[in-house]
C-alpha positions in Angstrom: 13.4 -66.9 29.3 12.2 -69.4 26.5 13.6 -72.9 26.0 12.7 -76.1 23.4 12.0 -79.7 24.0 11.2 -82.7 22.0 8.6 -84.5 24.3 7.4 -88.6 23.7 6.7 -91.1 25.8 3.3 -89.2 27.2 -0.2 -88.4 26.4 1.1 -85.1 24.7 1.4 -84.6 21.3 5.1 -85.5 20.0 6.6 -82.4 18.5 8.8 -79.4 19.5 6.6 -77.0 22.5 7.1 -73.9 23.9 8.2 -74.2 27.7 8.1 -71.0 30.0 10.0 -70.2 32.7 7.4 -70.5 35.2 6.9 -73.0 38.1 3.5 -75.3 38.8 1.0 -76.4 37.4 1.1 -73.6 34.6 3.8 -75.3 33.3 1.8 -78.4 32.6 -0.9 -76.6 30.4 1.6 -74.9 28.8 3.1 -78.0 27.3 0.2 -78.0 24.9 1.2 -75.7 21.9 -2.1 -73.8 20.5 -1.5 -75.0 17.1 -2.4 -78.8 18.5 -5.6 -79.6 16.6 -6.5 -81.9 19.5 -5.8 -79.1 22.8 -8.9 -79.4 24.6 -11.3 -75.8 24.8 -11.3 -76.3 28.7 -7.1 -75.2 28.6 -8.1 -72.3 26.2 -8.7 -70.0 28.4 -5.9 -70.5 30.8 -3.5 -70.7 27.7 -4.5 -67.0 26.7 -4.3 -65.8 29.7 -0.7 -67.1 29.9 -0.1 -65.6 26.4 -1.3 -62.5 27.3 0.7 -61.9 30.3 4.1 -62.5 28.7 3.1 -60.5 25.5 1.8 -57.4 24.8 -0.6 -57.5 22.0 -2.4 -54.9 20.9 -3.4 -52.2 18.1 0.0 -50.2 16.4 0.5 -47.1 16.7 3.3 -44.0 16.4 5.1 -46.0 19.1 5.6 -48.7 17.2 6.8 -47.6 14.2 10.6 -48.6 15.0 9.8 -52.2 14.2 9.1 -51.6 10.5 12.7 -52.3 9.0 12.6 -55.5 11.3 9.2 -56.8 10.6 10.0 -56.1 6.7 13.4 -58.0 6.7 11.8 -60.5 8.5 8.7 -61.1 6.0 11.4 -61.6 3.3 13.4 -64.1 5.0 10.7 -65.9 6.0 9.4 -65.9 2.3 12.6 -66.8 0.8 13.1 -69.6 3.6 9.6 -71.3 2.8 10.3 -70.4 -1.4 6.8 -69.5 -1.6 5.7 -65.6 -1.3 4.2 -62.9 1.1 4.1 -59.8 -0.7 6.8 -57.4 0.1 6.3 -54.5 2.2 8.1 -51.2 2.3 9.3 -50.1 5.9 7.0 -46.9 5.0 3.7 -49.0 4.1 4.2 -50.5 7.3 4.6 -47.6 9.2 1.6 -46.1 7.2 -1.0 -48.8 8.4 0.6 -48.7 11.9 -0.4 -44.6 12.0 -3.9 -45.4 10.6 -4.0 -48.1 13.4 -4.9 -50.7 10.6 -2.5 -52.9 12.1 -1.2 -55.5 15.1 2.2 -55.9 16.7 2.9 -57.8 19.4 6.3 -57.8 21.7 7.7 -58.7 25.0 7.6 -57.1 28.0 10.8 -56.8 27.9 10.4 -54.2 24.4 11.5 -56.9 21.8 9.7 -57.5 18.9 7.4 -60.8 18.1 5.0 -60.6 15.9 3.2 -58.4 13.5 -0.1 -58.3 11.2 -2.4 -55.7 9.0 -5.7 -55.0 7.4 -5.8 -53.8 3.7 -9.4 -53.1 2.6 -10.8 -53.5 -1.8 -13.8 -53.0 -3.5 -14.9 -50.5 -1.5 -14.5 -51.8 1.6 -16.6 -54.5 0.8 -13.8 -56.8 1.6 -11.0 -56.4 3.9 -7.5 -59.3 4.2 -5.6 -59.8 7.1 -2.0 -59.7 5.5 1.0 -60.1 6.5 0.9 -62.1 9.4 4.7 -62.7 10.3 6.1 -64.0 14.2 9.6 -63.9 15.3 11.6 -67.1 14.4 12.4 -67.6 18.1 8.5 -67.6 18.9 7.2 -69.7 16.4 4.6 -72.0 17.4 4.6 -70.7 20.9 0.5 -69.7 20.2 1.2 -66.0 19.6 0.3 -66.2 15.9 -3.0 -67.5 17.4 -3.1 -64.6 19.4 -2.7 -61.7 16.8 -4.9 -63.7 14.5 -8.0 -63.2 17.1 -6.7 -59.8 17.6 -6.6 -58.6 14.1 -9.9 -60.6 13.3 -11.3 -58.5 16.0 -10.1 -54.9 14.6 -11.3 -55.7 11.4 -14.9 -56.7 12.4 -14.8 -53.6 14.2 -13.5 -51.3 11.8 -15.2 -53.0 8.7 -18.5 -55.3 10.5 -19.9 -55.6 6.8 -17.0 -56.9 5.2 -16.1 -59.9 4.0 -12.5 -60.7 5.4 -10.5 -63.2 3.4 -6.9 -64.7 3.1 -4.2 -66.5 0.7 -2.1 -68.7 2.6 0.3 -71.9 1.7 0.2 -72.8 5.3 -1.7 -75.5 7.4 -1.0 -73.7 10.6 -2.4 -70.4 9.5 -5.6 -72.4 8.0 -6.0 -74.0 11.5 -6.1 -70.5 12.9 -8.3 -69.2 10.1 -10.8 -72.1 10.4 -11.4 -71.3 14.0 -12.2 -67.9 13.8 -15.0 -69.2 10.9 -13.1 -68.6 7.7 -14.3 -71.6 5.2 -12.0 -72.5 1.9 -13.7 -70.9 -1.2 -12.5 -70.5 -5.0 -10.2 -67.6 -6.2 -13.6 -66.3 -7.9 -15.3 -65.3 -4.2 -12.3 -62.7 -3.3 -12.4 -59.6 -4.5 -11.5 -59.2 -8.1 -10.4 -55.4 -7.5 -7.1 -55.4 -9.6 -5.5 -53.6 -6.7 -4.9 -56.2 -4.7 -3.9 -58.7 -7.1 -0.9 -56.0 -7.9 0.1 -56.9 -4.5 1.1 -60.0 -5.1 3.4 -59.2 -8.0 6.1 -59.1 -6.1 5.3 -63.2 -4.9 7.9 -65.8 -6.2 4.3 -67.3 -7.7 2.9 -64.6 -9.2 3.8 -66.0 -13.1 1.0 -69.3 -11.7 -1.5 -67.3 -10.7 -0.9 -64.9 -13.9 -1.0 -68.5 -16.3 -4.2 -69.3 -14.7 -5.9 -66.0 -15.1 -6.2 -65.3 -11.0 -8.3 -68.0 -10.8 -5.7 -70.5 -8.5 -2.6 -70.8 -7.2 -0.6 -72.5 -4.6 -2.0 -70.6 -2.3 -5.7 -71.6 -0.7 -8.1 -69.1 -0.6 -10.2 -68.8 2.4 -13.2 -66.5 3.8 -15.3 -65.3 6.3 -18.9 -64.0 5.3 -20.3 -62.0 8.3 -23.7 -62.1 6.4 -23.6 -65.7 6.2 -22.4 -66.2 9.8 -25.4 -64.0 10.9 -27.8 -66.2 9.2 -26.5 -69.3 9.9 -26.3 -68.3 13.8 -23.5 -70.8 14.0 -19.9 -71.8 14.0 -17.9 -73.0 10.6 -19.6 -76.2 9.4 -15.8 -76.7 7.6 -14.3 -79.3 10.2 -10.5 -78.6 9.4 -9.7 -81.5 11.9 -11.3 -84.0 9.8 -9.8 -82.0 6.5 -6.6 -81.1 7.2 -4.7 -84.2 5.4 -7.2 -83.8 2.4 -6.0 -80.0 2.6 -2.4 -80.6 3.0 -2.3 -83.6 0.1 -4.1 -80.9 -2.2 -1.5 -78.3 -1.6 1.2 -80.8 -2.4 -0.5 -81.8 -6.1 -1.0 -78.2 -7.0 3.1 -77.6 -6.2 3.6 -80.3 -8.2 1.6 -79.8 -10.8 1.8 -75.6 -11.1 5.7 -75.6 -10.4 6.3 -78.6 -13.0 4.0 -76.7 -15.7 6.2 -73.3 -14.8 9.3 -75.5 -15.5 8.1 -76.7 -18.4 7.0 -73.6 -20.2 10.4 -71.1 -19.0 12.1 -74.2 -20.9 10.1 -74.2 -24.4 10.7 -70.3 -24.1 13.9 -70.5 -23.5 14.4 -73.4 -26.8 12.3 -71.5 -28.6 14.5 -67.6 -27.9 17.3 -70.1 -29.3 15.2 -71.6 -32.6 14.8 -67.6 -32.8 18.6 -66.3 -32.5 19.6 -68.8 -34.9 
């Protein structure tokens, strides 16, 4: 059903795109993956409706709950494969949110799974994440992260319309995304500081950084959405990620540098100094 192309030579955007198996002139706006910073609003619409017509996207449930083992084993590969962490979930949290329809799945219409995302909720409900985000290796930038993005943003405005919603992310793509719903990049210091949720990300291959620098950064970037904000401002994110993205992407690079190199640095003066010690 699916197959990928390397496209130059043309007005698109060189890179790998998601082709369906469809005939016309749907195939032509299809060549434009969502994740293109430049796609043009006026394909939008016809893009989703695409989407939605060869996935089903939509709030979990008891009927979903035979995706948990895959969706976990999935969220550790892919965190193993990128060497930076998503906190790991058991197949039993999963299936916990899914039954308290606090979460997102998405799969063909043929039944196989795709994609998968849920809300977790601290201080009180005063602020509310969207973790976990994780798509199918063979779907990848096909625009159905895009999709369960604006689908989870949705529930969680719903369910929690006071909240602050926030995320920790490493990657540019899921910034994108998170920029166009209105997310803006904020310090560590504006998430919620309920102890909780930083638990969580104990079981992240980074969690000794953010420990060493007191929960106040990390390699990932911090971003949020203020409904009260939003309502006063009556507008759209003033953060242009277009314009940012390189500055965003060059600042990710220094702080791997520079936190991973000090990690380095400090396991091997503990590790001379265990050896001062034993003799």
């Amino acid at each position: 059903m699916f197959q990928w192309l390397r496209i130059g030579g043309c007005s698109l955007p060189r890179g790998r795109y998601f082709i369906p198996d469809v005939d016309g002139w749907f195939l032509l706006i299809c060549f434009v993956r969502l994740s293109t910073i430049d796609i043009s609003n006026k394909l939008l619409p016809f893009l989703f409706l695409y989407m939605s017509e060869q996935f089903i996207v939509e709030v979990a449930s008891e009927q979903h709950i035979h995706f948990a083992e895959q969706i976990c084993a999935e969220m550790e590969s892919s965190a193993k494969a990128r060497g930076t962490g998503i906190a790991k979930r058991s197949p039993d949290y999963i299936k916990q949110k899914m039954l308290e329809g606090k979460a997102v799945v998405a799969y063909t219409k043929q039944g196989e799974w795709g994609g998968f995302c849920y809300i977790e909720s601290w201080s009180h409900d005063k602020y509310v994440a969207n973790s976990g985000l994780i798509v199918s290796p063979s779907l990848r930038k096909s625009g159905l992260a895009k999709l369960i993005k604006q689908k989870i943003f949705n529930l969680s405005r719903t369910r929690y319309p006071d909240a602050k919603i926030f995320g920790l992310t490493t990657g540019l793509a899921v910034m994108k995304i998170n920029s166009d719903l209105g997310y803006e990049p904020v310090t560590y210091s504006e998430l919620t500081q309920d102890d909780e949720f930083w638990k969580g990300c104990q079981s992240c291959v980074n969690y000794d950084i953010l420990m060493s620098k007191e929960r106040k950064n990390c390699l990932c970037t911090a971003m949020l959405y203020d409904p009260a904000e939003k309502k006063q401002e009556n507008k759209k994110s003033f953060f242009d990620f277009a314009k940012n993205s390189k500055i965003l992407e060059r600042l990710m690079q220094i702080k791997q540098v520079a936190f991973l190199g000090l990690v380095g640095k400090e396991k091997k003066e503990k590790e001379q100094t265990e050896k001062t010690n034993q003799q």
